[in-house]
C-alpha positions as CSV (number, residue, x, y, z in Angstrom):
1,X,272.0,-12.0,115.1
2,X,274.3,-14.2,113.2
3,X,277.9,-16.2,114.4
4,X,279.1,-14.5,111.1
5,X,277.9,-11.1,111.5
6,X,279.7,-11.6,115.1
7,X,283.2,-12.5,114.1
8,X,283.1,-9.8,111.3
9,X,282.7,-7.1,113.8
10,X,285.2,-8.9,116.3
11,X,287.4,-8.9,113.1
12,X,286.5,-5.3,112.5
13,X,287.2,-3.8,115.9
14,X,290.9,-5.7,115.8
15,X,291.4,-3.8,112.4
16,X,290.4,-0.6,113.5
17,X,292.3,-0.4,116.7
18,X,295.5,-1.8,114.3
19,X,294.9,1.0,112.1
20,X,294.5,3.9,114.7
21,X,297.9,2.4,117.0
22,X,299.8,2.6,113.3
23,X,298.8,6.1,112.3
24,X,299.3,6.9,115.8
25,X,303.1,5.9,116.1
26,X,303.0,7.7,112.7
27,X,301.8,11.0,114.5
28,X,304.4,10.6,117.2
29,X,307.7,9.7,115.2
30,X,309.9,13.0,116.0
31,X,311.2,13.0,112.6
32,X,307.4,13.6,110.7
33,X,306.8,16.2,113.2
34,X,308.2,19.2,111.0
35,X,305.8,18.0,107.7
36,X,302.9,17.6,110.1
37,X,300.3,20.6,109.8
38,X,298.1,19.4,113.0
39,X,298.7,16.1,115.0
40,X,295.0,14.8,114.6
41,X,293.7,12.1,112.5
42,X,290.9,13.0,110.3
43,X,288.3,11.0,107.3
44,X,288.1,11.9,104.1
45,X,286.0,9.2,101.5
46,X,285.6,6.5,104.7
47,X,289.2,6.0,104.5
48,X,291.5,7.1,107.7
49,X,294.2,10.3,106.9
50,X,296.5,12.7,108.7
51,X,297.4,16.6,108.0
52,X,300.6,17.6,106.4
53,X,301.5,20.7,105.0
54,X,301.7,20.9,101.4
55,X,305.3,22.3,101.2
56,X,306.6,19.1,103.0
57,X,304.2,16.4,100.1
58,X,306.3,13.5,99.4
59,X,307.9,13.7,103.2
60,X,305.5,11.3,104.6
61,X,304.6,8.6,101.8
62,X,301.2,8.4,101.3
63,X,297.8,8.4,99.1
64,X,296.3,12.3,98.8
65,X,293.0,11.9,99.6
66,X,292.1,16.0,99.9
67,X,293.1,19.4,100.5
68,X,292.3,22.4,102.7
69,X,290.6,25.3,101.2
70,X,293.7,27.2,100.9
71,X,295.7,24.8,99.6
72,X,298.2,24.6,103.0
73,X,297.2,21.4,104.2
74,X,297.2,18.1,102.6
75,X,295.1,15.1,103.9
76,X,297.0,11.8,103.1
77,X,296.6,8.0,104.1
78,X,299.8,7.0,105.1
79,X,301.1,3.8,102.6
80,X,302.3,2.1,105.5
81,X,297.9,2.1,107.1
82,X,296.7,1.1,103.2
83,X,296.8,-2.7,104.0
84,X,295.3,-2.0,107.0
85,X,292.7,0.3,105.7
86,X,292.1,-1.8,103.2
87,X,291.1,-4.9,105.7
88,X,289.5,-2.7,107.3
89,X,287.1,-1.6,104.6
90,X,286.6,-5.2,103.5
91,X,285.4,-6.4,106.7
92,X,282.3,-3.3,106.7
93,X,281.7,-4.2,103.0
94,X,281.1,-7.6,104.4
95,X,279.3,-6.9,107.4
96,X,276.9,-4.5,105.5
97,X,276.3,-7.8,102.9
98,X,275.8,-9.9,106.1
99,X,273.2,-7.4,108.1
100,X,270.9,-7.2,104.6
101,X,270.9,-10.7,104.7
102,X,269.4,-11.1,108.2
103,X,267.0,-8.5,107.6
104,X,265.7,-10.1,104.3
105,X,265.5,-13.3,106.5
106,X,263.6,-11.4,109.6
107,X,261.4,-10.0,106.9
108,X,260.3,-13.2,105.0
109,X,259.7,-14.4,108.4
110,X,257.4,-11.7,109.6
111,X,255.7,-11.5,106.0
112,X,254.9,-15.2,106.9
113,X,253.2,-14.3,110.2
114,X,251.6,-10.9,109.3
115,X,248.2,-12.6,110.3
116,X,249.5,-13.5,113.6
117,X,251.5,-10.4,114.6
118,X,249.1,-7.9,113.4
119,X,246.4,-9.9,115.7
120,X,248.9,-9.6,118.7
121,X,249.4,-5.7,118.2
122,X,246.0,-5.1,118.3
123,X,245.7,-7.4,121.4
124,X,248.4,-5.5,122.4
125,X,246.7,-2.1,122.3
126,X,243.4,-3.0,123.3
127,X,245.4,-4.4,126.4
128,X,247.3,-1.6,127.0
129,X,244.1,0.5,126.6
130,X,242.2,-1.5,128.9
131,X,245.3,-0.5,131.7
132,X,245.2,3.2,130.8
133,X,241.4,3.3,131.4
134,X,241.9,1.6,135.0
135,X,245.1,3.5,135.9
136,X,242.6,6.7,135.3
137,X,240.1,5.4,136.8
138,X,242.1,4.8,140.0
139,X,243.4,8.6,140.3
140,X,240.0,9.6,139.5
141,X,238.1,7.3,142.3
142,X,235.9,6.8,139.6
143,X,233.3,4.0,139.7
144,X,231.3,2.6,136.7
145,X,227.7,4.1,135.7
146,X,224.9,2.2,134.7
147,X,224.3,2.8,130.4
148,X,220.7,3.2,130.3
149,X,218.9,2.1,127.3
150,X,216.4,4.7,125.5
151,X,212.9,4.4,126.4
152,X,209.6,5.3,124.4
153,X,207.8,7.9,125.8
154,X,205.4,10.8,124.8
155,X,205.5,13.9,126.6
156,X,202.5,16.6,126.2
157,X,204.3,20.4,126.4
158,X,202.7,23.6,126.5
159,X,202.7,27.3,127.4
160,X,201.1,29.4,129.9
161,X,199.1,32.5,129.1
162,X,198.5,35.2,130.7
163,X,194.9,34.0,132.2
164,X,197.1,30.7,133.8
165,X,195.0,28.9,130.6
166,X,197.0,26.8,128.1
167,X,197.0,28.9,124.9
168,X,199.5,26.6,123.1
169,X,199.9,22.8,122.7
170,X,202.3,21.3,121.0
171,X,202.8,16.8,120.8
172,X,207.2,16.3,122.2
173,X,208.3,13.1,121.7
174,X,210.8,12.6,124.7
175,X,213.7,10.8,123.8
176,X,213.7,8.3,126.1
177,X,217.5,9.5,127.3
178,X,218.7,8.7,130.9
179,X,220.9,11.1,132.7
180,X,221.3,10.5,136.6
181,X,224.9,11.6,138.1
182,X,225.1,11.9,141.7
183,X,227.7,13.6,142.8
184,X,229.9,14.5,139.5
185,X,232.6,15.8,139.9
186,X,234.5,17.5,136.9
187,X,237.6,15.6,136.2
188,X,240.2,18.3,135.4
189,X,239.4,19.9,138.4
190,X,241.0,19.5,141.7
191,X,239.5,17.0,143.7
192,X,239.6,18.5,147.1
193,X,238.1,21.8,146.0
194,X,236.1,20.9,142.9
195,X,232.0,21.1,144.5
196,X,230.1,18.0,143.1
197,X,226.9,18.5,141.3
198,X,223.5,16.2,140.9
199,X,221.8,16.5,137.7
200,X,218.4,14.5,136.6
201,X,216.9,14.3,133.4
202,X,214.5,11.2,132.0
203,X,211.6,10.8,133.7
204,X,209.1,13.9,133.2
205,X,211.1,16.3,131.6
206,X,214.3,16.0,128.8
207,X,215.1,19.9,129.2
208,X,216.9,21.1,132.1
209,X,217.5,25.2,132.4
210,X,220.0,26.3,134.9
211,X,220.1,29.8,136.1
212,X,221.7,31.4,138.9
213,X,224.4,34.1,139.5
214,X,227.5,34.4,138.1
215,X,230.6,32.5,139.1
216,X,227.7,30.2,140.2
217,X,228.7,27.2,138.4
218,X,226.4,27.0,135.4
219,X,229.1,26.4,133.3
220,X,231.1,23.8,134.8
221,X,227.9,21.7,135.5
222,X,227.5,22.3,131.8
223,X,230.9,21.0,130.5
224,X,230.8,18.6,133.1
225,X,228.0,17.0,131.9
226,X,229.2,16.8,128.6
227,X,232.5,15.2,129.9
228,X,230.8,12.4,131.7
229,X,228.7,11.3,128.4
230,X,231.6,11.8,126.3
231,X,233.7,9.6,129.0
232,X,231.0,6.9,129.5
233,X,230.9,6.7,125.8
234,X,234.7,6.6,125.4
235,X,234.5,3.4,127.8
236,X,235.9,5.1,130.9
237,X,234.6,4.9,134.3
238,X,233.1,8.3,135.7
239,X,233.8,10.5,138.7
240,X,230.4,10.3,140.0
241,X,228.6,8.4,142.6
242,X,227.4,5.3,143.0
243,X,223.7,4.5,140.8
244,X,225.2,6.9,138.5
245,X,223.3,5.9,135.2
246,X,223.4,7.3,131.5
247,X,222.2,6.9,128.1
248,X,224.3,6.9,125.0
249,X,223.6,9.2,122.7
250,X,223.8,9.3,119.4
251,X,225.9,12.5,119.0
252,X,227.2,15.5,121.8
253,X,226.8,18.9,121.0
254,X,228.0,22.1,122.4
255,X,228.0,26.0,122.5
256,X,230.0,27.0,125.5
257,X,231.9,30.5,125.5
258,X,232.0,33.3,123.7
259,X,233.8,32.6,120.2
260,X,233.3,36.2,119.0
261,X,234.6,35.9,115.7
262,X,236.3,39.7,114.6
263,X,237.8,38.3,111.4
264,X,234.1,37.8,110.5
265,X,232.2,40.2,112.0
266,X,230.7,38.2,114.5
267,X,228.9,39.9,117.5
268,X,228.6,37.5,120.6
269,X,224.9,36.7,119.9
270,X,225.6,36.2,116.1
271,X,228.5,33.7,117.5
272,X,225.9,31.8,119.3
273,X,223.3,31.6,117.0
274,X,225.0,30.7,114.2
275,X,226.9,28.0,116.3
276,X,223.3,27.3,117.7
277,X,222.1,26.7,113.8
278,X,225.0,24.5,113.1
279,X,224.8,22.3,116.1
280,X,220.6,21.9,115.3
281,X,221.4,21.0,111.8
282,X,223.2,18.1,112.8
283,X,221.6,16.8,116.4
284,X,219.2,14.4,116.1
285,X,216.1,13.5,119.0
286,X,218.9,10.8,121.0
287,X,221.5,13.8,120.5
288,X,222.5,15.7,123.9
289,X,222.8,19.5,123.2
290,X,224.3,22.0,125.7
291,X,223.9,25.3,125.6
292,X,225.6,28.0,127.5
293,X,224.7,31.7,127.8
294,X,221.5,31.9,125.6
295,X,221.0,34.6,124.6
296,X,223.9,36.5,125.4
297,X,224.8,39.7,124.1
298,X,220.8,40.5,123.3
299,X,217.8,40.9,124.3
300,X,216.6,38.2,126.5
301,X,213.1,39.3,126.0
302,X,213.6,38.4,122.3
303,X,215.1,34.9,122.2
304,X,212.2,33.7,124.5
305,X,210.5,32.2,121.6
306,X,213.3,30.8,119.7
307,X,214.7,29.3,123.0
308,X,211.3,27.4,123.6
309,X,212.2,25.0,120.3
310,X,215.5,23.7,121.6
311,X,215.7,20.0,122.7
312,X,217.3,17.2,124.6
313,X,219.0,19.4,127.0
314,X,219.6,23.0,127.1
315,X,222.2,24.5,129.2
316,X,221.3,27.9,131.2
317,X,221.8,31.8,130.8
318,X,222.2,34.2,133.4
319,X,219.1,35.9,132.1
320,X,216.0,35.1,134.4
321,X,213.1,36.4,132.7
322,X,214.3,34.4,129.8
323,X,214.6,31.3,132.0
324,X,211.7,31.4,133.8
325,X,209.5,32.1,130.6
326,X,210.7,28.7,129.2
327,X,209.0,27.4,132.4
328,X,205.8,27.1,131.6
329,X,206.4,24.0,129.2
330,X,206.2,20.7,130.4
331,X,209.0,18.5,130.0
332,X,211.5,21.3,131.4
333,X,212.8,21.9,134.7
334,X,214.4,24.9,136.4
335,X,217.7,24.2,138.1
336,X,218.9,27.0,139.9
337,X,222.6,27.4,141.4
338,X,224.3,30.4,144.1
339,X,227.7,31.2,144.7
340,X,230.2,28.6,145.3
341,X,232.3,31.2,146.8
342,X,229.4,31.8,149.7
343,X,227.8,28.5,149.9
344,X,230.6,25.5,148.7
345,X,227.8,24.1,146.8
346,X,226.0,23.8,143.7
């Protein structure tokens, strides 16, 4: 850093290796061998000392610098090493001086250029961020989707009676989103197993139920279409196929698994629908909202109207009858899935 801060410790190294050959010779004189308690050399205050028992103080002339704990052993600089020492400690006293200097030079220097530096870490990381993204993209065999904007639409939605006669009509704004993956493929999941999946949503429907058996794949499509809006929004290419497109929503909400709560006597539909309520509270019409197991742990038959009201997208149950009573509304669509274990497909 400095031509002075390098002689000093060229100066220091020569001092300390003078002071450990002279204690040294000490240690192995014949005649100091009966007054010594140990033949080591030992620090006590920064300064160097060797052991001698107490019975023999006086033998070896010297500076007590301590004592053992039961008073046998006496730790004394030698006044033979004090000049030495003494250099010794002169030269760190100086060296210390010398390093704050150069560090209250470096640090005026980079107070000056704060601007500059600050600018070239954050060029720095957005760099470095730009390479991760690629890097993953690579392992993933990703490609980039299209981000679709939001488009205005209006979407007339209704229910079936009994008769086959609308008995309900109800105005739905449809959001306008875009979701078109083709051939998504979860990304934690190993690529020469994992069974890629096609979902639609956008042009006459904005709801989407899936159904099928279980170990079907309901769920991963689910979390797998939250990972690729939650990727695509992060910046990060997509493990999907090419003409992927999605929109960007304004917020991504989910209710996957059971989170049973015991500590607050929470049965597993009370868990869902007070996660359910939450989630609503905050999503807004751009919003994508997946929902897993709807009604689980109740009644189908009596979530049939409450699941009706749900928007954007809602994520499948393994109950049936209360998927396919959701099916007489327009702007839905049924998505049904079978085993991956039978067919290697979903």
């Amino acid at each position: 850093a400095s031509a002075k801060l390098a002689r000093l410790r060229r100066e220091m190294r020569i001092a300390h290796d003078r002071l450990q050959d002279k204690l040294n010779r000490i240690l192995a004189n014949p005649r100091n061998a009966p007054y010594l308690q140990e033949s080591l050399i030992t620090q006590r205050g920064g300064r160097y000392v060797i052991p001698i028992k107490a019975d023999f103080k006086g033998r070896i002339p010297g500076i007590v610098h301590d004592s053992s704990a039961s008073g046998a052993t006496l730790f004394i600089e030698p006044l033979s090493a004090v000049e030495i020492t003494n250099r010794w400690r002169e030269l760190q006293i100086e060296e210390r001086k010398e390093v704050e200097r150069i560090l209250a030079e470096l640090s005026a220097l980079v107070a000056d250029l704060a601007d500059e530096l600050t600018w070239t870490v954050e060029a720095l990381a957005g760099l470095d961020l730009v390479f991760a993204k690629a890097h993953y993209a690579n392992e993933l065999g990703a490609t980039e989707p299209r981000l679709a904007a939001f488009t205005s639409r209006r979407q007339r939605s209704g229910r079936a009676g009994k008769s086959g006669a609308e008995n309900t009509r109800t105005d739905l704004r449809h959001p306008g989103s875009v979701l078109d993956l083709r051939q998504a493929r979860h990304p934690l999941l190993d690529p020469e197993t994992v069974v890629p999946i096609d979902v639609h949503l956008g042009d006459d429907y904005f709801v989407l139920v899936i159904t099928g058996p279980n170990t079907g794949g309901k769920t991963v499509s689910l979390k797998t279409v939250g990972l690729m809006a939650a990727m695509a929004q992060s910046g990060l290419h997509l493990p999907v196929g090419e003409e992927s497109a999605i929109s960007v929503f304004e917020g991504i909400y989910a209710d996957i698994g059971d989170e049973q709560s015991i500590e607050q006597s929470l049965s597993t539909f009370s868990s869902h629908l007070t996660n359910i309520v939450q989630l609503l509270d905050h999503a807004e019409e751009r919003s994508l909202v997946l929902l897993d197991e709807l009604g689980a742990g109740t009644d189908p038959v009596e979530v049939r109207s409450g699941a009706g009201n749900l928007v954007t997208l809602v994520g499948a149950t393994d109950h049936h009858a209360g998927g396919d009573a959701l099916l007489g509304a327009k702007g839905l669509c049924s998505y049904h899935t079978w085993c991956g274990e039978c067919q290697r497909r979903v």
